[in-house]
C-alpha positions as CSV (number, residue, x, y, z in Angstrom):
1,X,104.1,-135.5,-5.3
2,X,107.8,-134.0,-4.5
3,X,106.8,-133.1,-1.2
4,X,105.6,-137.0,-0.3
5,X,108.8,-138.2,-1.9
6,X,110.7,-135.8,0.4
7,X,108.9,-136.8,3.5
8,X,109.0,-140.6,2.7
9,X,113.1,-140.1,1.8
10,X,113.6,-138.6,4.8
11,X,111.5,-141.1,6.6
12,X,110.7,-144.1,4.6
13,X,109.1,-146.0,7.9
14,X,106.2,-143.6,7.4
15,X,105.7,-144.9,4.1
16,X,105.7,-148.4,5.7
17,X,103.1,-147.7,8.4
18,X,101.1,-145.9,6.3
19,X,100.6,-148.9,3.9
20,X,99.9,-150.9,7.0
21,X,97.2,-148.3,8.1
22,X,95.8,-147.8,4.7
23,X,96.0,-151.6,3.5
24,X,94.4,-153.0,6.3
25,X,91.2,-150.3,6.2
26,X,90.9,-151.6,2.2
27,X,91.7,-155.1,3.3
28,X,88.2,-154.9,5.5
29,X,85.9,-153.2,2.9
30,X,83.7,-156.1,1.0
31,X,83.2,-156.2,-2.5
32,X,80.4,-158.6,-2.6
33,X,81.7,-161.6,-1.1
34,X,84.9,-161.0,-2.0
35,X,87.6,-159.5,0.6
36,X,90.5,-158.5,0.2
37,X,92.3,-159.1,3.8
38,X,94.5,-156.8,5.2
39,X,97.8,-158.6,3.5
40,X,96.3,-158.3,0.1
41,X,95.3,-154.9,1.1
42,X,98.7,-154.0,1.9
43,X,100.9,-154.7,-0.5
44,X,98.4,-153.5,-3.5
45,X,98.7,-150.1,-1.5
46,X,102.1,-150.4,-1.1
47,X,102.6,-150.2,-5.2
48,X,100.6,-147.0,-4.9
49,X,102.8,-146.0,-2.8
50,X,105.8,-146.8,-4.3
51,X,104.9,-144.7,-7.3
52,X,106.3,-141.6,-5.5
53,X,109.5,-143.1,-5.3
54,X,110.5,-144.9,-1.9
55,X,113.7,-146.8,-0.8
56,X,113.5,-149.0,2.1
57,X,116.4,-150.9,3.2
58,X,116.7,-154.7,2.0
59,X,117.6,-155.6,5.8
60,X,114.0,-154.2,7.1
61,X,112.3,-157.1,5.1
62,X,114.5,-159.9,6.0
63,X,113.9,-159.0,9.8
64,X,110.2,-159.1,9.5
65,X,109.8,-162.3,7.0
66,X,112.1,-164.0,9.9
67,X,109.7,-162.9,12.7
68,X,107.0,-164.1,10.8
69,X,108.4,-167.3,9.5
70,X,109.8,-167.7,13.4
71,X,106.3,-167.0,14.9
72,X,104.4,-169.7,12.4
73,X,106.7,-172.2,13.4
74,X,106.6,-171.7,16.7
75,X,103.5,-172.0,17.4
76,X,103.0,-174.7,15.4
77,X,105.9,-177.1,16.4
78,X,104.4,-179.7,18.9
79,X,101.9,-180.4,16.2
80,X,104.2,-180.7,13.1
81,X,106.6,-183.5,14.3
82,X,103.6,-185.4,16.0
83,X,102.2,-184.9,12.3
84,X,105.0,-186.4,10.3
85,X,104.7,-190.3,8.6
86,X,103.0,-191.5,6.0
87,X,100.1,-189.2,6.3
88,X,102.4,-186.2,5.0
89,X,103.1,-188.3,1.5
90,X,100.1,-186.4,0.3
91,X,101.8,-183.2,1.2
92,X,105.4,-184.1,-0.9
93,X,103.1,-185.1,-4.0
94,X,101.1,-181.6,-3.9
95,X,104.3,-179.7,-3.9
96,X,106.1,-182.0,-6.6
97,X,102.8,-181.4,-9.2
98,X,103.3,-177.4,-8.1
99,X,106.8,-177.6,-9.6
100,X,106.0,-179.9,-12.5
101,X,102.9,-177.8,-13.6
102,X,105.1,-174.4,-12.9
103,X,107.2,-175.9,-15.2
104,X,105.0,-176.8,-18.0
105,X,103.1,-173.4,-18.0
106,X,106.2,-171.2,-18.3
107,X,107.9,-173.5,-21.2
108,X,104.6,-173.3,-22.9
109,X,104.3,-169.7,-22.5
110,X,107.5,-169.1,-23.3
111,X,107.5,-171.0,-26.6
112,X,103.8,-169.0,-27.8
113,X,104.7,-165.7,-26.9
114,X,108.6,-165.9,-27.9
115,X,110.1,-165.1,-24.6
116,X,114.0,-165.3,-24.2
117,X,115.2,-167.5,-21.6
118,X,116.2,-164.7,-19.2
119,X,112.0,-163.3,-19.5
120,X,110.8,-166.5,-19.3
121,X,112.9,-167.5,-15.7
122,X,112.3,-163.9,-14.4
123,X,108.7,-164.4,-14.8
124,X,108.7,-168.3,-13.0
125,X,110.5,-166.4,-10.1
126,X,108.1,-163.8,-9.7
127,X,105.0,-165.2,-11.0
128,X,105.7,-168.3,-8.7
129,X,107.2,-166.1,-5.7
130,X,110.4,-168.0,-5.7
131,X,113.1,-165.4,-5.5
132,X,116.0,-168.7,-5.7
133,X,115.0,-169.1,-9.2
134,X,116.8,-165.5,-9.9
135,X,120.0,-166.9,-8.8
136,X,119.7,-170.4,-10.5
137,X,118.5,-168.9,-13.7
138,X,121.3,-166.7,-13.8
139,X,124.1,-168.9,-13.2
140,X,122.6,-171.1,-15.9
141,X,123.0,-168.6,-18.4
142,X,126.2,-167.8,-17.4
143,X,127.3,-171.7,-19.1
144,X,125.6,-171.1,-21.9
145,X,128.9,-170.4,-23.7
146,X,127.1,-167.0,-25.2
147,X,129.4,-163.7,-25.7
148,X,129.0,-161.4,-22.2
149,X,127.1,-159.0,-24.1
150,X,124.4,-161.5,-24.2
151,X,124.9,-163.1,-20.7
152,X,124.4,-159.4,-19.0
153,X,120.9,-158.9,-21.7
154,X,119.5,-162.2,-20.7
155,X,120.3,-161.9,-16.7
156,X,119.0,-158.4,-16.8
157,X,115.9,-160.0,-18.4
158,X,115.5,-162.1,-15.9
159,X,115.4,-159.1,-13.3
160,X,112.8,-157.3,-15.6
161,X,110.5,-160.5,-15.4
162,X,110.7,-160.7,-11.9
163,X,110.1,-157.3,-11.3
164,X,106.8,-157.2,-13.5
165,X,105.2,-160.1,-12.1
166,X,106.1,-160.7,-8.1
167,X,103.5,-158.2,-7.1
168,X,100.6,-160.3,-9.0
169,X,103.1,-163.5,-8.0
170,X,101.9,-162.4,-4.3
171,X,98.4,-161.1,-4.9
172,X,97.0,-164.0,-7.2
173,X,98.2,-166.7,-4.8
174,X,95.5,-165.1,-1.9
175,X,93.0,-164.6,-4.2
176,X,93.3,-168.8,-5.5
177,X,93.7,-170.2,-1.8
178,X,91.2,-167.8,0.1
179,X,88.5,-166.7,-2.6
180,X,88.9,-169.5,-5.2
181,X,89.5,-172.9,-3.3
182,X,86.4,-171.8,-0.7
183,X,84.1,-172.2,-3.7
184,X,85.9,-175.2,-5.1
185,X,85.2,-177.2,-1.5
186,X,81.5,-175.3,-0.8
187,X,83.1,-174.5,3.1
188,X,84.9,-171.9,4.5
189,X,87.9,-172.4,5.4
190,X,87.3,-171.5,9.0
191,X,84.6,-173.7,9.4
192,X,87.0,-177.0,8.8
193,X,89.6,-175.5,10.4
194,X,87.4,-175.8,13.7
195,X,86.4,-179.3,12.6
196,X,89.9,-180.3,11.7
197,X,90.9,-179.1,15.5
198,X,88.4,-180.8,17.2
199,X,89.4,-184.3,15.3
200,X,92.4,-183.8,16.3
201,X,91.6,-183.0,20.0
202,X,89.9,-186.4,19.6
203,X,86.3,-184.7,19.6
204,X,87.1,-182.5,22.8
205,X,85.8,-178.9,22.7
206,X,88.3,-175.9,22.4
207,X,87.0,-172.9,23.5
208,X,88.6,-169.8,21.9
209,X,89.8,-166.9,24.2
210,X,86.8,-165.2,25.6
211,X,84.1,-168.2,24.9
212,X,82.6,-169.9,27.7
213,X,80.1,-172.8,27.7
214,X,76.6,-171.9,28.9
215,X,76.5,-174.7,30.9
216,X,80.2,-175.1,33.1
217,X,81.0,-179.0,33.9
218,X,82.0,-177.9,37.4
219,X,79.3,-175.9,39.7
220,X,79.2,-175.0,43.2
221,X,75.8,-175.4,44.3
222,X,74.4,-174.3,48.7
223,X,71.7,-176.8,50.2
224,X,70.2,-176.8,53.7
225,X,69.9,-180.4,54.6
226,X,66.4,-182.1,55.5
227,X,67.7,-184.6,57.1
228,X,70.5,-185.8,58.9
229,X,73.6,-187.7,57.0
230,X,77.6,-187.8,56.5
231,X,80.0,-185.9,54.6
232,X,81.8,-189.6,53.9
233,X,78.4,-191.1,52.5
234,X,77.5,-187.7,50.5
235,X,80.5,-187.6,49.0
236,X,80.8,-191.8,49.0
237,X,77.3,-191.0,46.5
238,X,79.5,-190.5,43.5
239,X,82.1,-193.5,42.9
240,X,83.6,-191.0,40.8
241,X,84.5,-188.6,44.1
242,X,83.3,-186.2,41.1
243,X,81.7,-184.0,44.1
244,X,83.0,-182.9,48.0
245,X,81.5,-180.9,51.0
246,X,83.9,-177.7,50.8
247,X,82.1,-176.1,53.9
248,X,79.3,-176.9,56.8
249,X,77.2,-173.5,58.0
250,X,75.2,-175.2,61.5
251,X,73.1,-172.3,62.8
252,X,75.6,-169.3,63.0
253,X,78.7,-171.1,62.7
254,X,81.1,-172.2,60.5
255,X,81.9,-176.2,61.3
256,X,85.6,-177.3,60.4
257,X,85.3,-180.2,57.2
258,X,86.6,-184.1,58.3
259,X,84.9,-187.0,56.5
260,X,83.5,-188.3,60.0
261,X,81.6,-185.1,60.8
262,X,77.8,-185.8,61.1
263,X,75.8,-183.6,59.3
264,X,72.6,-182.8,61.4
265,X,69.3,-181.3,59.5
266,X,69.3,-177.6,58.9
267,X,73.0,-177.7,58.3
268,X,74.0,-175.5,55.1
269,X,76.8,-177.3,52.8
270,X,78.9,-175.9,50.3
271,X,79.1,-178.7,47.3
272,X,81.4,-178.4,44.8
273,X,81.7,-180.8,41.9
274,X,80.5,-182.2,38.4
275,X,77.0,-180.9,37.2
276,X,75.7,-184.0,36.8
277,X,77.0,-185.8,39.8
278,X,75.2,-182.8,42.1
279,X,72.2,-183.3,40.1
280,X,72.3,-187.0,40.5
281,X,72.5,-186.4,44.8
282,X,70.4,-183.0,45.2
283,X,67.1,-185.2,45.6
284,X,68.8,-186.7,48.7
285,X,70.2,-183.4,50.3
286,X,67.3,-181.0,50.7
287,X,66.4,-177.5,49.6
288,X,68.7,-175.4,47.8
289,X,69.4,-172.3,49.2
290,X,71.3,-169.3,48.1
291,X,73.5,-166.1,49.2
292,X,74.3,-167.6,52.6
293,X,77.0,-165.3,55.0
294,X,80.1,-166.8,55.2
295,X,79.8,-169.2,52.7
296,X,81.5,-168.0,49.8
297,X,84.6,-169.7,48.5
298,X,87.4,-168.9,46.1
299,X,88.0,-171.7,43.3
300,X,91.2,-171.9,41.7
301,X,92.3,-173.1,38.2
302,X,95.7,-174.5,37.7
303,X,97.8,-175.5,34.8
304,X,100.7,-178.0,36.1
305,X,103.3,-179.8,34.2
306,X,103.2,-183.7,35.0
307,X,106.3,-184.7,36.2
308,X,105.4,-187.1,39.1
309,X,107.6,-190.4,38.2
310,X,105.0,-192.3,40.1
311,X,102.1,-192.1,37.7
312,X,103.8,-191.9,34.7
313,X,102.6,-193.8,31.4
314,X,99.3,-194.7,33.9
315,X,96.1,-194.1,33.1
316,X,93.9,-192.1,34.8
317,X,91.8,-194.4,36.4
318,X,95.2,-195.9,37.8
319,X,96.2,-192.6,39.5
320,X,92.8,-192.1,40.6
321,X,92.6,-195.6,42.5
322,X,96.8,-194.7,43.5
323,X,96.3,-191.3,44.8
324,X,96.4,-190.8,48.7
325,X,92.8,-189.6,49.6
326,X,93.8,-186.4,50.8
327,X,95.7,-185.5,47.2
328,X,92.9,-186.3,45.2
329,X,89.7,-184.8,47.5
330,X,88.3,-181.7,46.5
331,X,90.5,-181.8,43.0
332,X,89.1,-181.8,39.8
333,X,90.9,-182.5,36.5
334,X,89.6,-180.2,33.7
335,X,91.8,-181.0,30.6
336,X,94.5,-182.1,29.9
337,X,97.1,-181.1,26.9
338,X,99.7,-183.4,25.5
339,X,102.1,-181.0,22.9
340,X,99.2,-178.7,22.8
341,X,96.8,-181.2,21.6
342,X,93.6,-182.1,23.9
343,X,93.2,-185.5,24.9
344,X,90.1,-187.1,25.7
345,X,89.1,-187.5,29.7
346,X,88.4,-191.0,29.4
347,X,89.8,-193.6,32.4
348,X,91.7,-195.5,30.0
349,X,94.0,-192.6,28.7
350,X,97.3,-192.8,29.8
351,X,98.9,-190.0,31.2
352,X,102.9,-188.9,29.9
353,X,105.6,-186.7,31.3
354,X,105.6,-183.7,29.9
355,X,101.8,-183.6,29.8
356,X,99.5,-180.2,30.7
357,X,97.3,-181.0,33.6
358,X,94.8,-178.6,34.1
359,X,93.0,-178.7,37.7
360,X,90.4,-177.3,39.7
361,X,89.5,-176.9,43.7
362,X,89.8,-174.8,46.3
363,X,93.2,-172.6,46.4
364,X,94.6,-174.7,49.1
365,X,93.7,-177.9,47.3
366,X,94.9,-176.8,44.1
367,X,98.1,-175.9,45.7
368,X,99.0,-179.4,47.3
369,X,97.8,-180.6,44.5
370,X,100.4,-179.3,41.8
371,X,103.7,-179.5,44.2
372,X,102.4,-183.4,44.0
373,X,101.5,-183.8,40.4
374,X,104.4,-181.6,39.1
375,X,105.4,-177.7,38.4
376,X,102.5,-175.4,38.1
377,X,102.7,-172.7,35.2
378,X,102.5,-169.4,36.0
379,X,101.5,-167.6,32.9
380,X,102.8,-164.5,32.1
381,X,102.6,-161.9,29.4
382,X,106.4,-161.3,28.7
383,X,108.4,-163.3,26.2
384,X,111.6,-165.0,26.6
385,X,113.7,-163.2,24.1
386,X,116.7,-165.2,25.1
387,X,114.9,-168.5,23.9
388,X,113.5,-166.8,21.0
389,X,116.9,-164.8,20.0
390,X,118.5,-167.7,20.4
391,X,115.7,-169.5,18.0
392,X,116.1,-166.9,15.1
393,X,120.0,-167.0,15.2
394,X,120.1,-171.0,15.1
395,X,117.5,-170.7,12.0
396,X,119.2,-168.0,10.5
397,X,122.5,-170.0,10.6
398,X,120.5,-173.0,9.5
399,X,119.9,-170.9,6.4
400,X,123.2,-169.8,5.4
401,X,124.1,-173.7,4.7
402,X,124.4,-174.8,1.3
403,X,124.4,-177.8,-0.9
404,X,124.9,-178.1,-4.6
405,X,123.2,-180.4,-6.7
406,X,125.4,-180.6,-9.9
407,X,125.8,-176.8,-10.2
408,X,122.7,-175.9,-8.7
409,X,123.2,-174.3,-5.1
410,X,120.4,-175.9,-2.8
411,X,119.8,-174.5,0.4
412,X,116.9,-173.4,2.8
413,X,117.5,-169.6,2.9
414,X,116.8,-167.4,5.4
415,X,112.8,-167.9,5.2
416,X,113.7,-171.9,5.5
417,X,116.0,-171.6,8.5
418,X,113.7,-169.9,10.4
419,X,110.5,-171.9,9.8
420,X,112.5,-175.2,10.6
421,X,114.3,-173.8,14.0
422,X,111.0,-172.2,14.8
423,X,109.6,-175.9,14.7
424,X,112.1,-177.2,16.8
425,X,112.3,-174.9,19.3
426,X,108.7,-174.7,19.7
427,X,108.3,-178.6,20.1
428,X,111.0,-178.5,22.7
429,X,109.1,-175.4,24.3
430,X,105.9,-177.8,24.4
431,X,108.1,-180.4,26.3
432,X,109.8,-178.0,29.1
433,X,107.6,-175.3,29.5
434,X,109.1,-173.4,32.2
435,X,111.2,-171.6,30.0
436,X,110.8,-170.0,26.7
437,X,107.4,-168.4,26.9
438,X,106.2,-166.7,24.0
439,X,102.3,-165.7,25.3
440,X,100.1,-166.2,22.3
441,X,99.3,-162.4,21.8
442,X,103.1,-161.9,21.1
443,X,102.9,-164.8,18.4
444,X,99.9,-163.1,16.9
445,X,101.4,-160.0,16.9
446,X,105.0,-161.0,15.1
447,X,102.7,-162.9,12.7
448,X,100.6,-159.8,11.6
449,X,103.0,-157.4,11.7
450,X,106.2,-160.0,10.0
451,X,103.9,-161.0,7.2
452,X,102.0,-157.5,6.4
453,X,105.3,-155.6,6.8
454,X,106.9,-158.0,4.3
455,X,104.7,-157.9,2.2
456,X,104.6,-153.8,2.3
457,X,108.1,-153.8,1.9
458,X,108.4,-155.7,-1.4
459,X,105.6,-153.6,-2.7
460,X,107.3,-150.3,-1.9
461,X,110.8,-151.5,-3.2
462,X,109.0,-153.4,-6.4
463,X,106.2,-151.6,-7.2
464,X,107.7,-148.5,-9.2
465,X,110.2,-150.8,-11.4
466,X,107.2,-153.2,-11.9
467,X,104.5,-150.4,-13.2
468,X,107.3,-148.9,-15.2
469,X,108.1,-152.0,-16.9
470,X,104.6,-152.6,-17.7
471,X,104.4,-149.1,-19.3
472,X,108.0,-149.9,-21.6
473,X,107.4,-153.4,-22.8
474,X,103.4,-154.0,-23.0
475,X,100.9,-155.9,-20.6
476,X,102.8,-159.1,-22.2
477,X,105.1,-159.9,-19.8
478,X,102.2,-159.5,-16.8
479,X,100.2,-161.2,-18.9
480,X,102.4,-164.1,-19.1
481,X,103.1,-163.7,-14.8
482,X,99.1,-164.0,-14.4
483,X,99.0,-167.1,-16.2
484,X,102.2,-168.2,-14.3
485,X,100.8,-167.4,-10.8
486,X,97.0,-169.0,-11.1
487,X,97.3,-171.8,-13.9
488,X,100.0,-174.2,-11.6
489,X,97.6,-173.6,-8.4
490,X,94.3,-174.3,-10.4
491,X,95.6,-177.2,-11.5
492,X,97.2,-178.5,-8.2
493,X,94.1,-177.3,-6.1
494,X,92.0,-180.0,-8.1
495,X,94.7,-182.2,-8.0
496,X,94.7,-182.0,-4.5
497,X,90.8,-182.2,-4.2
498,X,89.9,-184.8,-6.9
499,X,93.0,-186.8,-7.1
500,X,94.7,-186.9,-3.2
501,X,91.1,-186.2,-1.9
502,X,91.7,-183.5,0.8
503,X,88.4,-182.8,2.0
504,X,89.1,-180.1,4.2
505,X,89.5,-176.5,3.3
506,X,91.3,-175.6,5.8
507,X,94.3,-178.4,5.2
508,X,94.0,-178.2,1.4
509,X,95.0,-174.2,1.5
510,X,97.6,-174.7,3.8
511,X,99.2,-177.9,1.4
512,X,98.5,-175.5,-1.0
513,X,100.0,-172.2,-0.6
514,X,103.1,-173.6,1.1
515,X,103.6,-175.9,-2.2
516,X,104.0,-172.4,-3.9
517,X,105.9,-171.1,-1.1
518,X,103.1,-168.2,-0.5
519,X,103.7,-166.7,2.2
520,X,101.1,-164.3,2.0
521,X,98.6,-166.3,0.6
522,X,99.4,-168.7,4.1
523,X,99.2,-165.5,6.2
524,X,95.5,-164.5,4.7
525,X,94.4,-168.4,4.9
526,X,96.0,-168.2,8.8
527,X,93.8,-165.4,9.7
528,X,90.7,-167.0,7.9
529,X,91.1,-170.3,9.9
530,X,92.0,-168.3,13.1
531,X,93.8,-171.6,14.3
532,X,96.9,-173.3,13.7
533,X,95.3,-176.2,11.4
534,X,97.0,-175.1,8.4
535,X,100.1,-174.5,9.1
536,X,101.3,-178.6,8.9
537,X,100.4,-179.5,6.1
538,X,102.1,-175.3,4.8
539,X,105.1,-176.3,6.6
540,X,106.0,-179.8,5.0
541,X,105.1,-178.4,1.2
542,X,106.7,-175.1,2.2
543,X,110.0,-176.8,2.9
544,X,109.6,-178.9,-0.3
545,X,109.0,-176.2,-2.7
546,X,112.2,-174.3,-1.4
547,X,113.8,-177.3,-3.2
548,X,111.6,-178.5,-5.8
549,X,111.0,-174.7,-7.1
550,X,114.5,-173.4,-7.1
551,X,115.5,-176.4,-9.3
552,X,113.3,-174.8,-11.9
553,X,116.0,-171.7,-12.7
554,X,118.6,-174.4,-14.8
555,X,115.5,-176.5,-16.6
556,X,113.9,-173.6,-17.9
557,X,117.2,-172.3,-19.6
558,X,118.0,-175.6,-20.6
559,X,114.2,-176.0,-22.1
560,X,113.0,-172.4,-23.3
């Protein structure tokens, strides 16, 4: 294998894509029902890997954590703060039982096997994937009062623990929240994570990209009048105004729209409007007719950001009944968004700045329309990397700060910084979108590739030290990590189910991995819910276990 540790030394980003490549081909072969996912996949290819010998910078892995950690809270900011209350006391009890029964299982461990203090905090940071508990451990030991000789075994113990069971610290956490609490709950967790949505859109429908309903709301259907009638009383038919006459074909010619014009029999129209509505009035037109010269019309869709002082905090029955005529003819509102939630299109909602209008007509319609309503967006497929730079410094910053506890340093770290400005910047995003666009593809993409890339890395640099370990001092110490890793989550997962009753899947394995701060046991459960659903309920027990878990480095020194 000299000649792949050559290439790899030489080039150690090949070792990195090719776990990538390799781990996501494993991560989609199915063992039974069992998957492993392309993260999983990764990083147990990764320690293959790093048997040849690999060294990848330290710097690589806190670059693609942050764009992962960024890109989570992003996209999930206008939800999380709208989130926040007393519904999220669930959430701080779920990560406060992870710690306590983290805890408990490493003490008691500890005590049966006879591991030293250093062993027994190395394998809490690793077997609980809480790399603070390395530093908190160690300065512990350091006021102990033992002779240096001792301090150095014990911290180097701690390194050693660490090192053995991180890998499985990773691994076991997917296999609990996407293989294990499925079972537990009898649904999959993409199956509530669609229900979850829809409650929170308030029961309206969102289609994911490429799906379409059968059925559209809005048709444009062609009749040829039997008898002779008005575009005011044809359009008058709906008290809605949920359907308009967009064009008049008499004989040959095309006849210019006003809503005086008297439409004679044999005219052709052009109605555009609400299904029902133009099934409701068809019986009074005449015969539909189709493929008619000339009268062909391009609709438009536009997304506008309400802004108009005038309707503000009305509901939309009020700006219906406000609206100048000629605003409002032809127009059709299809959604609309408030922080990237649906809301339902009822006449008593009220309608805020800031909101997403989505509307419908003819170009020129659409057009008048927005300048009156607001600022339309015009989507784009480029990122604002001065908004997002900006983003990951203020995080990364964030991070940096520290408080102490006693002795005990407390502080967000870089992963903390990042999820928490990420949050921020993407609810202010939400509220002024005419700046800052990140298209969802590029979230996606920073997601996939942070998480899996992180995960690759820690595999490559810990995988080698980890199997050696194993091989010098006995399947103990892994032994111990396995127990670590699922026993705390087992026991929180039915806490959670039985005791705080989460009864969705989706929520509970977000709560769930974020209380063990598992990041790539959130990224597998992300990909398996294929919305954002999890990531609340992730980001408030992810924040908390930062704190809760790094306490643990001092109280298992003081207790083993």
């Amino acid at each position: 294998m000299e000649w792949l540790h050559s290439i790899f030394a030489k080039s150690p980003e090949i070792a990195l894509f090719l776990c990538l490549s390799l781990g996501y081909l494993l991560g989609k072969v199915k063992f039974g029902k069992f998957q492993l996912g392309g993260v999983a996949g990764s990083l147990l290819v990764a320690v293959l890997v790093s048997q040849v010998g690999v060294h990848v910078d330290a710097g690589v892995k806190a670059v693609l954590f942050a764009l992962f950690i960024y890109a989570v809270g992003y996209e999930s900011g206008p939800k999380f703060f709208s989130s926040l209350g007393k519904q999220s006391i669930k959430e701080i009890i779920m990560a406060a039982v992870m710690a306590a029964t983290g805890l408990l299982t490493v003490v008691i461990m500890a005590k049966l096997f006879a591991l030293d203090k250093g062993l027994a905090a190395g394998i809490a940071a690793g077997g609980l994937t809480q790399s603070a508990i390395i530093g908190t451990a160690s300065d512990a030991i350091t006021k102990l009062g033992l002779d240096a000789g001792e301090v150095a075994r014990l911290q180097g113990n701690v390194a050693v623990g660490y090192a053995v069971t991180y890998v499985f610290g990773s691994f076991g956490a997917i296999i609990v929240c996407v293989n294990i609490l499925p079972k537990l709950m009898g649904r999959g967790i993409r199956d509530d994570a669609i229900k979850a949505e829809m409650a929170m859109n308030s029961g309206v429908q969102v289609l994911g990209q490429g799906q379409a309903n059968a059925v559209t709301d809005l048709v444009g259907r062609l009749y040829q009048l039997n008898q002779a009638n008005s575009i005011a009383k044809i359009e008058g038919f709906s008290p809605s105004a949920a359907i308009t006459i967009e064009k008049v074909k008499r004989g040959s010619k095309l006849i210019a729209i006003n809503p005086t014009l008297e439409l004679l029999a044999g005219d052709i129209i052009l109605i555009v409007g609400r299904r029902d509505s133009i099934l409701e009035v068809a019986p009074q037109l005449g015969t539909e007719v189709f493929d008619v010269d000339g009268m062909d019309l391009i609709m438009q869709r536009s997304d506008v950001i309400f802004s108009n002082q005038e309707f503000s905090n009305k509901t939309l029955q009020d700006i219906r009944l406000q609206a100048k005529e000629m605003t409002r003819h032809g127009i059709f509102l299809e959604k609309i968004t408030r922080a990237g939630t649906a809301l339902p299109m009822q006449a008593d909602t009220v309608i805020e700045l800031g909101d997403v209008v989505s509307i419908y007509g003819a170009e020129q319609d659409v057009k008048k329309a927005s300048a009156i309503i607001g600022v339309a967006l015009i989507p784009s497929p480029k990122t604002d990397f001065v908004y997002m730079g900006a983003g990951l410094v203020v995080g990364l910053l964030v991070g940096l700060l520290s408080a102490k506890i006693g002795s005990i340093p407390l502080t967000l770290g870089s992963g903390g910084g990042a999820l928490l400005s990420g949050l921020l910047f993407g609810w202010y995003r939400s509220k002024h979108q005419t700046f800052g666009e990140m298209p969802q593809p590029a979230v996606q993409l920073l997601k996939d590739l942070g998480l899996a890339g992180f995960v690759t890395v820690v595999g490559l640099t810990s995988g080698l030290q980890a199997v050696e370990t194993i091989q010098a001092q006995g399947f103990t110490i892994f032994g111990v990590g396995m127990v670590v890793t699922i026993l705390p989550m087992l026991i929180t997962m039915l806490f959670g189910r039985y005791i705080l009753n989460y009864d969705n899947t989706a929520i509970l394995a977000g709560a769930l991995s974020g209380s063990r701060s598992a990041n790539p046991a959130f990224g597998e459960v992300l990909d398996k819910a294929e919305n954002s659903i999890p990531t609340v309920p992730f980001a408030i027990t992810y924040a908390l276990a930062n704190v809760f878990l790094t306490l643990l480095g001092p109280l298992i020194v003081a207790f083993v």
